[in-house]
C-alpha positions in Angstrom: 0.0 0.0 0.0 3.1 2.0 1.1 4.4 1.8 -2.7 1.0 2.4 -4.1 0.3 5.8 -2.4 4.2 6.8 -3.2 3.0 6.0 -7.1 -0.3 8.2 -6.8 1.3 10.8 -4.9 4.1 11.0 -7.7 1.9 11.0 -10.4 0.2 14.4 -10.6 4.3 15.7 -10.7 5.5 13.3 -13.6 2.8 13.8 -15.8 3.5 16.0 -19.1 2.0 19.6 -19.1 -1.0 20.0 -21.4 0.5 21.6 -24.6 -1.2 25.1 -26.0 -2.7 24.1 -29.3 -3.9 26.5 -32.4 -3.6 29.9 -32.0 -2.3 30.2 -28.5 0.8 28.5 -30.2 1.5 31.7 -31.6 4.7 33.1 -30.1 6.3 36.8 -29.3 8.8 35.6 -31.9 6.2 35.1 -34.4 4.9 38.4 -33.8 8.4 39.8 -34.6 8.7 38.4 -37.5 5.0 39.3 -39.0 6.5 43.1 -37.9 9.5 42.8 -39.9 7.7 41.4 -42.7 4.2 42.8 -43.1 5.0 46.6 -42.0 6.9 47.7 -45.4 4.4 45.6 -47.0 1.8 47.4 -45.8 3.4 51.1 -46.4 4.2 50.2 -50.2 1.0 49.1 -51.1 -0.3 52.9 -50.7 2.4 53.8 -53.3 1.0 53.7 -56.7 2.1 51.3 -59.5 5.1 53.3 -62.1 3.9 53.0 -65.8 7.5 54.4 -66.4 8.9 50.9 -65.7 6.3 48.3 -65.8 3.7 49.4 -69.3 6.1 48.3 -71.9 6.8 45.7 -70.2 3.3 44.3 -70.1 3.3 45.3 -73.8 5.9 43.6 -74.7 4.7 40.0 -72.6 1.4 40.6 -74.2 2.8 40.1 -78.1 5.4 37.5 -77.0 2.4 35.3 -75.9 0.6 36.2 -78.9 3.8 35.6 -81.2 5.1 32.3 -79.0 8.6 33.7 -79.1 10.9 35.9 -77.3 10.3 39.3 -78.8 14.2 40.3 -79.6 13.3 43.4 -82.3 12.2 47.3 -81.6 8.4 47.3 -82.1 7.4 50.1 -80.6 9.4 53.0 -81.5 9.4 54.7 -84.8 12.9 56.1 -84.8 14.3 52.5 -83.7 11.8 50.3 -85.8 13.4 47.2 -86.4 16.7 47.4 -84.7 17.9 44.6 -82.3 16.2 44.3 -78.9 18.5 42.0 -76.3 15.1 41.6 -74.3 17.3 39.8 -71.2 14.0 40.3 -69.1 11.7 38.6 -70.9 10.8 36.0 -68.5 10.2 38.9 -66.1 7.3 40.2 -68.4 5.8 36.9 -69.2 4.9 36.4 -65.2 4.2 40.3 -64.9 2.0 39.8 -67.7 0.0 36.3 -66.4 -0.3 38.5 -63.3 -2.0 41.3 -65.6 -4.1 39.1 -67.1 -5.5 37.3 -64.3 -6.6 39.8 -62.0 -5.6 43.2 -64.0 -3.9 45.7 -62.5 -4.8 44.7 -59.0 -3.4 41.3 -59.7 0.0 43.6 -60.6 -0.6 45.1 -57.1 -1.0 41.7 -55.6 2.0 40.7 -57.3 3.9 43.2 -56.1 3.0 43.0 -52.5 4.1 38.8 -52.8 7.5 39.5 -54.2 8.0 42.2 -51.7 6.9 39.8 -48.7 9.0 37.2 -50.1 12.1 39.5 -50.7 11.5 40.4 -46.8 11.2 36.8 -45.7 14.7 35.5 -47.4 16.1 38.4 -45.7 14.8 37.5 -42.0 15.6 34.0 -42.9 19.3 35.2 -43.8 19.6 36.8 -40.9 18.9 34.3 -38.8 21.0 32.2 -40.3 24.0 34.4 -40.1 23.1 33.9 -36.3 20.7 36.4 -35.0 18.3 35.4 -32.7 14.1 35.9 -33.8 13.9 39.6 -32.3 17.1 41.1 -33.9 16.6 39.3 -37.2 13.3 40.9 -37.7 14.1 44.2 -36.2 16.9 43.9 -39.4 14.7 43.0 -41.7 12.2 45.5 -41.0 15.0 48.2 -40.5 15.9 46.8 -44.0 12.2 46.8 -45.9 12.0 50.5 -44.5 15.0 51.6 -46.9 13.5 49.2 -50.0 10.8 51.4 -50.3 12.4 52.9 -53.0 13.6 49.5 -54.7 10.0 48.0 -54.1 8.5 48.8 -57.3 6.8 46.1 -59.7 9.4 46.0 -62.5 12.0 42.8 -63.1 14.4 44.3 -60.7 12.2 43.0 -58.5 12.3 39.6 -59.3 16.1 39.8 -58.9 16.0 41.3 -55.7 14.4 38.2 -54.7 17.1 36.0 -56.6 19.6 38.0 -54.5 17.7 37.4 -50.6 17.5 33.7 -51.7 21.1 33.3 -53.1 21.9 35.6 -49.6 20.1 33.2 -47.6 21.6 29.9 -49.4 25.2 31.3 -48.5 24.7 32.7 -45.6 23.9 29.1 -44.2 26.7 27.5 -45.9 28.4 26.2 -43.0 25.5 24.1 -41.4 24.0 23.3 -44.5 26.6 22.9 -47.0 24.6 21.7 -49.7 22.6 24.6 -50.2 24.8 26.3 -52.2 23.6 24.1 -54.8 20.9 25.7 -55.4 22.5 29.0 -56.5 23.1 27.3 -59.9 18.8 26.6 -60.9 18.4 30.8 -59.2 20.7 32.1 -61.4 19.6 30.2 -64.5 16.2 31.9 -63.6 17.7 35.5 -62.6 19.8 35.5 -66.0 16.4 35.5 -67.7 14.4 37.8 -65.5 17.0 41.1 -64.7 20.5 42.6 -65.4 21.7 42.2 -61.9 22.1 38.3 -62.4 25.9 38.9 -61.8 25.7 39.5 -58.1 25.0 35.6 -57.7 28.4 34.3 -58.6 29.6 37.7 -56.7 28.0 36.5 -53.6 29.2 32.8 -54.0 32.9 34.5 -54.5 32.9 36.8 -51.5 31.6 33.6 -49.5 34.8 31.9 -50.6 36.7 35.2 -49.7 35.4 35.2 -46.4 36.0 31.6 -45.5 39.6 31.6 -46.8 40.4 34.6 -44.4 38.5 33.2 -41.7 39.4 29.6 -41.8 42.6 29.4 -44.0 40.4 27.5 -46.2 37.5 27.1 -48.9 35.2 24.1 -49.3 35.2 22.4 -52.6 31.2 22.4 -52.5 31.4 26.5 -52.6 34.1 26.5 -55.4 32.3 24.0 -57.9 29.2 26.0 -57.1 30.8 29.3 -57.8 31.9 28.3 -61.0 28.6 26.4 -61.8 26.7 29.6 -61.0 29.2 32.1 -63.3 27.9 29.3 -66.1 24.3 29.2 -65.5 24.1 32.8 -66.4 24.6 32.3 -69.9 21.4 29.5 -69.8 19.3 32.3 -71.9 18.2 33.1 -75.3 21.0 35.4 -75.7 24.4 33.3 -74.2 27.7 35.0 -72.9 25.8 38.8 -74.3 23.8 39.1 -71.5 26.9 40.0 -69.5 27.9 43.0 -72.5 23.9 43.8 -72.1 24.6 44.4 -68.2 28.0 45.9 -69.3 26.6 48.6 -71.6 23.5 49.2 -69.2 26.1 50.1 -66.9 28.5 52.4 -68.7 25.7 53.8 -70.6 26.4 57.8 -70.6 22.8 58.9 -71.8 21.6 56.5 -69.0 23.6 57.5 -66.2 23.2 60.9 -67.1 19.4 60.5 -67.6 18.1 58.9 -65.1 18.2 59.6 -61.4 19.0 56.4 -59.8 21.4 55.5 -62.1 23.8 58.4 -61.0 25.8 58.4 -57.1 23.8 58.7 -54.5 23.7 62.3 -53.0 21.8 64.2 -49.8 19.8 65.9 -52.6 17.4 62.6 -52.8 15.7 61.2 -50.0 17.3 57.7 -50.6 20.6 59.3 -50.5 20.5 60.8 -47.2 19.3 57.6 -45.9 21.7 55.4 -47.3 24.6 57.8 -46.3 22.7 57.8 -42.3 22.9 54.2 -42.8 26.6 54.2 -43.5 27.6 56.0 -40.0 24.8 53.7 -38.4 26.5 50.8 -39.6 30.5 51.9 -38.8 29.3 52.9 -35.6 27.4 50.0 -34.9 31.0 48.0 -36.2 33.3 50.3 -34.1 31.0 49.8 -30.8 32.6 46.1 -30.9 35.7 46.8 -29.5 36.1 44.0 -27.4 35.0 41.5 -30.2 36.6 43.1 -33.0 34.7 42.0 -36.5 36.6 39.8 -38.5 37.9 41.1 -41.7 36.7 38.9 -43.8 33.0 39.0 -42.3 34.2 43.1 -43.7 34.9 42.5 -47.5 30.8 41.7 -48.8 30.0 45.0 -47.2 33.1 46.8 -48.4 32.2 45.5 -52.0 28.5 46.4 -52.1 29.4 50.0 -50.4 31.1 50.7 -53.2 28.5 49.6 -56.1 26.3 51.8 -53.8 28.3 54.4 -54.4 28.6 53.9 -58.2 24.6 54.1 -58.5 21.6 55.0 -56.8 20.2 51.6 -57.6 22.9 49.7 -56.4 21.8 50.7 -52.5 19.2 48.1 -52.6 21.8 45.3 -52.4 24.0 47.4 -49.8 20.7 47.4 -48.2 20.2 43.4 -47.6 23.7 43.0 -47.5 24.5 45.1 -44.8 21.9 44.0 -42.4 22.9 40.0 -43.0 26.2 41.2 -42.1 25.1 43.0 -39.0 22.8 40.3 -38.1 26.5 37.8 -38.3 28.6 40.6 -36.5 26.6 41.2 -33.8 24.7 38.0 -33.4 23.4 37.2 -29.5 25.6 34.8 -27.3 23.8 31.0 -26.9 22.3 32.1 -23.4 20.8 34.8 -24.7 19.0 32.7 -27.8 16.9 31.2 -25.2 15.3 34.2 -23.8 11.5 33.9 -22.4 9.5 33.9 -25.7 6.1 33.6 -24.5 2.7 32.6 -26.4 -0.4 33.1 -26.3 -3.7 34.5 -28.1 -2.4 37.8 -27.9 0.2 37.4 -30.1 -1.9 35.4 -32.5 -4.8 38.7 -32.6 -1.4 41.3 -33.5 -0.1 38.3 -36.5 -4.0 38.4 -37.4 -4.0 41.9 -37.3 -1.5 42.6 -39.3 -2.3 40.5 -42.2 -5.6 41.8 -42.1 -4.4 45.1 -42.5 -1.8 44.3 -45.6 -4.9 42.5 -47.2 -6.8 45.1 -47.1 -4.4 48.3 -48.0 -4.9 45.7 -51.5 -8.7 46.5 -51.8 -8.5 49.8 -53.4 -7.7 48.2 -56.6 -10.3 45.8 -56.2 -12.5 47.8 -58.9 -9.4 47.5 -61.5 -9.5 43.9 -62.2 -9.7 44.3 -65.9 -7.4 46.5 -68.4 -9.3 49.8 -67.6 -7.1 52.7 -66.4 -6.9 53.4 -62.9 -7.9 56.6 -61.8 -6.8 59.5 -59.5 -3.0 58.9 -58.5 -2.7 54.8 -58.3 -0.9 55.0 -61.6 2.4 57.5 -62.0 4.1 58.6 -64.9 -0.1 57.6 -66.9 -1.4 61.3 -67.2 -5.0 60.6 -67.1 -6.4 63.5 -69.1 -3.8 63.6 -71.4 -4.5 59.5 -72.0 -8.6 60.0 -72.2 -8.2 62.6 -75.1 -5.7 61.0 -76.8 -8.6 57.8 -77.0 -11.1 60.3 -78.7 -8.8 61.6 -81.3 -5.7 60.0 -82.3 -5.7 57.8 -85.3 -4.4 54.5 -86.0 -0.4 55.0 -87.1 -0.2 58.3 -86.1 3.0 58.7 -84.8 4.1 60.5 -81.5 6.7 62.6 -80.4 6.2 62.2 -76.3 7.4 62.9 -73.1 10.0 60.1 -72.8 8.1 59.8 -68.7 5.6 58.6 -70.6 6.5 56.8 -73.5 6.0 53.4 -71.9 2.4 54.0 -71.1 1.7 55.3 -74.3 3.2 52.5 -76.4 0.7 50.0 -73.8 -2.4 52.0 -74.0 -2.0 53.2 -77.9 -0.4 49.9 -79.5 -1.5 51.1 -83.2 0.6 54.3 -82.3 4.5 54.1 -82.8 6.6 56.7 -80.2 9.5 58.3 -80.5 11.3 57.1 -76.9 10.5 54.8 -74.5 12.3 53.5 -71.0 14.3 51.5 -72.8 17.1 54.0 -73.5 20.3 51.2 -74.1 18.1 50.4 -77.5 17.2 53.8 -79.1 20.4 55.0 -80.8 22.4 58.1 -79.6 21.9 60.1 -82.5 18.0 59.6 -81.8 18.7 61.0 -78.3 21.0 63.7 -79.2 18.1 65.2 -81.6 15.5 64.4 -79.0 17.2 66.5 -76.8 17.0 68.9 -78.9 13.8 69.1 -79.9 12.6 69.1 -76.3 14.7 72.2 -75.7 13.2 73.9 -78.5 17.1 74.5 -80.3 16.7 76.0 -84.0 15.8 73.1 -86.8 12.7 71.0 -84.4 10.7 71.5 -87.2 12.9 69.4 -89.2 13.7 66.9 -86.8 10.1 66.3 -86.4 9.4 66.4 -89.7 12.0 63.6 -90.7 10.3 61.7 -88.3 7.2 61.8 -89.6 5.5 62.7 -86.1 1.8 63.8 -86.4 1.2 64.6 -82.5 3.3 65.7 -79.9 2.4 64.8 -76.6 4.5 67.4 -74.5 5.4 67.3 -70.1 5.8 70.6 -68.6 8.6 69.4 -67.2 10.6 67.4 -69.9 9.6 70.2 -72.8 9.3 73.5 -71.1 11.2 75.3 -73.3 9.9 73.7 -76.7 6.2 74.7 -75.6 6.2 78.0 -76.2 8.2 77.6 -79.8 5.5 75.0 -80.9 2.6 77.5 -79.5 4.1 79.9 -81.9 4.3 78.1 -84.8 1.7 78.0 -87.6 2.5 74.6 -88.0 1.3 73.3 -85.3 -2.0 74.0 -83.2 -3.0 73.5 -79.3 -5.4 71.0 -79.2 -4.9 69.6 -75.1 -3.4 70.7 -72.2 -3.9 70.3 -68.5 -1.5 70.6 -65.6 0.7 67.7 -66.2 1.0 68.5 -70.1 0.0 69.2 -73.5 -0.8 67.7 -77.1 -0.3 69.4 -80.1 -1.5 68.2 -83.5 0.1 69.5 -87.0 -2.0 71.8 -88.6 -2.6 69.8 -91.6 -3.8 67.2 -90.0 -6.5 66.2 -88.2 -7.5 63.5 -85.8 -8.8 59.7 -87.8 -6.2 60.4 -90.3 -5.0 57.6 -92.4 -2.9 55.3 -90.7 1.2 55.3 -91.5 2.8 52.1 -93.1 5.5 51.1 -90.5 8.6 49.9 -91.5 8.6 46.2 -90.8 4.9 45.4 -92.0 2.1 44.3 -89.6 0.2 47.0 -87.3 1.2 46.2 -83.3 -0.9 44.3 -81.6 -2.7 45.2 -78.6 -1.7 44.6 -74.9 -6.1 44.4 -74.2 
């Protein structure tokens, strides 16, 4: 009886603790990491969508699924007609496309907020890897998705900013899961068909074996094979070993880095300049504090590297972005006791998770009534002048050809497919001699007559901003009369002609399809 009573009395003690189930599963760390995800998420969805760098784009998806092939020829401009097209991000457009045609542009909103979460997730993932515990991780990766903002737009840099957390991610864990690295090889194939930046994956692979040499006096032969694997599988593409002269020239392009904002050196005139050179002293300081651990240099030389393609180009501070807080999240990683801090659950923490998807859902319904192909309205499309777009439907004829705002060339050449332009976004195919005499036309210099004239251009569709000084010439001239203007711009039409006029033969044969 003695022996019983001792089993009964020990028996409330031994038995296992009822575990939570469901929801109140949900732990503090979970919460984190929902924060460091869903915030930016949230924020960038009430941002609108840029026709600048997504329309032509959808255009050019939209005839490569009618043609079944890769479209590798200048359909849309008239002073480029015909003139090869090394279309590198062509598998880009075919998704952005699928996305478009699914849900319209709310599917490309949709879109965009998954790649962004996604980009965010590799990142946190990254992080923890490189050995920060849940709470810094996240606090990283939303530190980190607050300075994307500017990177976060739905164009195919996107897609291979999401090739780059992945690839991050994969190396960053290379020393517990060694196999991983593998993997880099199929990524790159896909990010040497979907953006220009596929270069950074046998970068990162190389700075991994950089860093482990220093560190550890050696390099594994798993890291080496896949480094030279991935340097191979960029030239799995339509176009070979000339996707790396297309990133090449995109790079050393002098109209483009003189063109275009974020292809020039950062500077504390832009917002996302002063941040990334904030960001700089945050980070050294953040280095410095560590003077009883010093950093090792070779956890030094990937930050190093991406500070200075930062430095070279706006753009590049997206990368310096995710690489220096994967590095921070390595350098200043928590001790082992301090991992197992108290990380409660509870329902609490599931209702803030809840909450917070909720809330990124819904900053999605505003484009709920733009499912189909119709324009948004008000300011949820930029660089699309809306007033400018809905006259231009009344009047303009089929083959009329447009001298434009180059802003807004890519929405015209989507919304007016019949309609040849003079410029578009994709500056690295319209030769220089076309931009040299499009500068001057813009600026109004003596012989714009002529220039226009030569290129057969029956409407100009003018931005305050990009033509101010030709405005007032063309307003002047008998040969051309006022027939639009609103804040954001004007349309002139040649005095001989008016709207419905027959259509122009281009140069090449068949009228372009439409993107509807």
């Amino acid at each position: 009886m003695a022996g019983t009573r001792s089993t009964i009395a020990l028996a409330p003690t031994s038995a296992p603790r009822p575990r939570a189930s469901g929801i109140a599963r949900i732990r503090l760390s979970h919460v984190w990491v929902a924060t460091g995800v869903l915030i930016p998420v949230i924020v960038i969805a009430q941002s609108p969508l840029a026709a600048i760098d997504l329309a032509y784009h959808l255009r050019a998806g939209d005839i490569m699924f009618d043609t079944h092939a890769i479209l590798r020829t200048d359909v849309f401009t008239a002073a480029a007609y015909g003139r090869p097209w090394l279309n590198q991000q062509w598998l880009a457009q075919i998704i952005m496309t699928t996305a478009f045609g699914l849900g319209g542009w709310f599917g490309l909103v949709a879109l965009r907020a998954f790649l962004e979460a996604l980009v965010l997730t590799f990142v946190f993932l990254a992080c923890r890897a490189a050995g920060a515990a849940t709470k810094r991780a996240a606090w990283l990766t939303l530190t980190g998705g607050v300075m994307l903002t500017f990177a976060f737009k739905l164009r195919p840099q996107l897609f291979g900013m999401i090739c780059f957390a992945v690839t991050a991610w994969l190396v960053a864990r290379r020393r517990t899961h060694p196999e991983g690295v593998w993997l880099v090889i199929p990524i790159t194939v896909l990010w040497a068909n979907l953006h220009g930046s596929f270069f950074l994956a046998p970068l990162l692979l190389g700075l991994a074996c950089v860093e482990d040499r220093w560190a550890r006096g050696r390099v594994s032969r798993t890291l080496l094979l896949a480094g030279f694997g991935s340097l191979l599988a960029t030239m799995v593409n339509p176009y070979g070993y000339r996707v790396w002269s297309y990133a090449v020239g995109l790079a050393t392009n002098h109209v483009i880095r003189n063109s275009i904002e974020e292809w020039g050196p950062p500077t504390i005139e832009t917002v996302t300049g002063i941040v990334f050179f904030l960001s700089i002293v945050v980070v050294a300081a953040l280095l410095i504090a560590r003077v009883r651990r010093p950093v090792p240099w070779g956890s030094l030389v990937p930050l190093v590297v991406f500070l200075a393609i930062a430095l070279v180009a706006l753009r590049g501070v997206s990368w310096w972005t995710m690489v220096a807080v994967i590095v921070l999240a390595g350098v200043l990683s928590d001790r082992p006791a301090r991992l197992e801090r108290r990380d409660p659950s509870g329902r609490i923490n599931a209702v803030i998770v809840a909450l917070l998807a909720v809330v990124a859902v819904g900053s999605l319904l505003r484009w709920m009534p733009y499912t189909g192909p119709d324009m948004p309205t008000g300011e949820q499309l930029a660089f699309a002048p809306v007033g400018i777009t809905r006259d231009l439907q009344r009047t303009l004829g089929p083959g009329e050809v447009l001298f434009n705002a180059q802003k807004w060339g890519s929405w015209l050449e989507f919304e007016f497919p019949r309609n040849p332009v003079i410029v578009d976004s994709r500056i690295e195919v319209i030769p220089l001699s076309v931009w040299r005499n499009y500068g001057a036309v813009s600026t109004g210099v003596e012989g714009w007559q002529a220039t226009l004239d030569a290129w057969d251009v029956d409407v100009a569709v003018l931005a305050r901003d990009q033509q101010g000084p030709l405005i007032p010439k063309m307003q002047a001239d008998p040969g051309w009369r006022l027939v639009y203007e609103d804040a954001e711009g004007l349309i002139f039409r040649r005095a001989s002609t008016s709207a419905g006029a027959a259509p122009v033969e281009l140069a090449g044969g068949a009228p372009l399809r439409s993107s509807r």
